[in-house]
C-alpha positions in Angstrom: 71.7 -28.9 -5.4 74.3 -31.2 -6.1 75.2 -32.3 -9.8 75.9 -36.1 -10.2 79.6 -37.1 -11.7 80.4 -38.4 -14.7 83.0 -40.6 -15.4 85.9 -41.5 -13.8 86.9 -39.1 -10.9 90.6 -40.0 -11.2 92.7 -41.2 -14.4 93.3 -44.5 -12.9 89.5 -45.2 -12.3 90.2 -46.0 -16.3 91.8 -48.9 -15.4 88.6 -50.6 -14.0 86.6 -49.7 -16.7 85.7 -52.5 -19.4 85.3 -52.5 -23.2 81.4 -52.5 -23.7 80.3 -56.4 -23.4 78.9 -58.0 -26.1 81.5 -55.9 -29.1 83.3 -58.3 -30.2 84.9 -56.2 -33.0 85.9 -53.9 -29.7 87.4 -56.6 -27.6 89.8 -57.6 -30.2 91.3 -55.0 -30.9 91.4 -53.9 -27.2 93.6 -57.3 -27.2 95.4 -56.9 -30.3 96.5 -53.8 -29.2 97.8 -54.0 -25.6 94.8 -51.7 -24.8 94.6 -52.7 -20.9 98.6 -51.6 -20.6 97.7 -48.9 -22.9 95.1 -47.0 -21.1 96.8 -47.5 -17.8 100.2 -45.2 -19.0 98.1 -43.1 -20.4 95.9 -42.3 -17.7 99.2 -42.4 -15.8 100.5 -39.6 -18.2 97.2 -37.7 -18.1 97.0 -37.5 -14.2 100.2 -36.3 -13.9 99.4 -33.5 -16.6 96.1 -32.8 -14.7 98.0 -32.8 -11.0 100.5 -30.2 -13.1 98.0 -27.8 -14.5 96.7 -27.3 -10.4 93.4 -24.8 -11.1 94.6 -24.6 -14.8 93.0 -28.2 -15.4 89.7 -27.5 -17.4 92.2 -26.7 -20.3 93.3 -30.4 -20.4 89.8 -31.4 -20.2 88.9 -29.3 -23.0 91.9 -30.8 -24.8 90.4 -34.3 -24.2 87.2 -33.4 -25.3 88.7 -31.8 -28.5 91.1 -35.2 -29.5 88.1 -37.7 -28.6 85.7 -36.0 -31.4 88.2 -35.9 -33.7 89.3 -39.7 -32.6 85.3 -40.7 -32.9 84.9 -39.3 -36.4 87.8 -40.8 -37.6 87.0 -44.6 -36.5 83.3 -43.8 -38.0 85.0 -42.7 -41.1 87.2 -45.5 -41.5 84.3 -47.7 -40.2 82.1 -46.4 -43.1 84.7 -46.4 -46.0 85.6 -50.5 -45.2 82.3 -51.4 -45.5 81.6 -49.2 -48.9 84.7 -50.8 -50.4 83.5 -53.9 -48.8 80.3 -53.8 -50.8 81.9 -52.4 -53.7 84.4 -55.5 -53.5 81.8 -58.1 -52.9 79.0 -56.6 -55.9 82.4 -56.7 -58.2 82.7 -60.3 -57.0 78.8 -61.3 -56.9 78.2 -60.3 -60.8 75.4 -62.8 -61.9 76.1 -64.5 -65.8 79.6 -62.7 -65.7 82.4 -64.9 -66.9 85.8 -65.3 -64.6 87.3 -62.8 -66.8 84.7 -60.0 -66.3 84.5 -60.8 -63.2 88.6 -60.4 -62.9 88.1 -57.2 -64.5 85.1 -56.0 -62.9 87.2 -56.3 -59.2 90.0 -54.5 -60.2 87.9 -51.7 -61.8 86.7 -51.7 -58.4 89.9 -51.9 -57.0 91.6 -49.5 -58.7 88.6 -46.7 -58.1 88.5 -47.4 -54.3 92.5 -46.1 -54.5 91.9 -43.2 -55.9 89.7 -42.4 -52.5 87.2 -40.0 -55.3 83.2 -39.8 -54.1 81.1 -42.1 -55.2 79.9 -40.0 -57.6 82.9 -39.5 -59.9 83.6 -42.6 -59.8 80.5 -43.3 -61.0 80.8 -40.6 -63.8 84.7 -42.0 -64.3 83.3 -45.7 -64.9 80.4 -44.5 -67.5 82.6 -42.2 -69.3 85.2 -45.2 -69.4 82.5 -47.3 -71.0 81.5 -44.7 -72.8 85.3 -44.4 -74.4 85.2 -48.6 -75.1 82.4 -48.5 -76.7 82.9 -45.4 -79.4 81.3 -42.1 -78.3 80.6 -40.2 -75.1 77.8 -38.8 -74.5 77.6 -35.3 -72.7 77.1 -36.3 -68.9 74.8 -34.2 -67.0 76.4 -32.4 -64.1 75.2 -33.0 -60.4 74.4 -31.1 -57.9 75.7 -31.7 -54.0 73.0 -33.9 -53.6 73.3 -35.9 -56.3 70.4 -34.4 -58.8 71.0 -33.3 -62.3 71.8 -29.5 -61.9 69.7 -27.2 -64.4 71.5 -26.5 -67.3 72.6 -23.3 -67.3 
C-alpha cells in the first residue's frame, strides 16, 4: 500500500509554495521581509545539507521538525502577549469619567507593568498593593493558587 506525500518532495518545491491567501497580516511580512528570496537560499542551503547527510537525512528532518515547533510557539507567544498589552493599552486609554491626567497615569501604570514582562497576576497583586500604599494601609492579600483561586490558608 502506498503512503501519500506530504509536502514538498524537494527543497526547491518551497519556492512554488504561496503564503496562505486571504492573511493579510502573513503577506506583509512575507514582503517586508524579503521572504520569497529568503526561503529560496534557504531551501537552497537545506538541500545541500540533505544531499550531504546521503541515508543519514531523517536527522535533518528531525532537526526541522524540532526548530519549526519551537519557531510556532514563539510567533503564538509573541502573537498573544501584543494583543494582552494591546488590551491592556487600549482599557488604560478607554477609562470612562477619567480625567487626561488619570488617564496619563493610568497608561503608564500600564506601561510600566507590561515591561516588567510579570503574569498577569502579580501585576495585578503589584497594582492593588500600590493602591493599597497611596491610600494608607495594606491589607493582607490572599495568596493564589496556579489557577488563579485563593489558596487555603495554611
Amino acid at each position: 500500500m502506498a503512503t501519500a506525500r506530504r509536502g514538498p518532495r524537494k527543497y526547491s518545491d518551497i519556492d512554488r509554495e504561496e503564503v496562505p491567501p486571504g492573511n493579510q497580516i502573513d503577506l506583509t511580512v512575507h514582503r517586508r521581509i524579503g521572504g520569497a528570496r529568503l526561503q529560496r537560499d534557504l531551501a537552497r542551503a537545506a538541500q545541500a545539507v540533505v544531499d550531504a547527510l546521503g541515508r543519514r537525512r531523517r536527522v535533518w528532518f528531525a532537526y526541522e521538525e524540532l526548530l519549526a515547533k519551537i519557531t510556532d510557539r514563539r510567533q503564538a507567544a509573541y502573537f498573544d502577549l501584543g494583543v494582552e498589552h494591546g488590551i491592556a493599552a487600549a482599557a488604560a486609554n478607554g477609562l470612562t469619567n477619567a480625567t487626561k491626567t488619570q488617564r496619563a497615569i493610568a497608561e503608564r501604570i500600564v506601561q510600566e507593568v507590561i515591561r516588567t514582562g510579570v503574569s498577569r497576576d502579580d501585576a495585578v497583586r503589584a497594582a492593588v498593593q500600590a493602591v493599597w500604599a497611596l491610600v494608607g494601609s495594606a491589607p493582607q492579600l490572599p495568596r493564589l493558587n496556579a489557577r488563579g483561586r485563593v489558596r487555603d490558608p495554611a
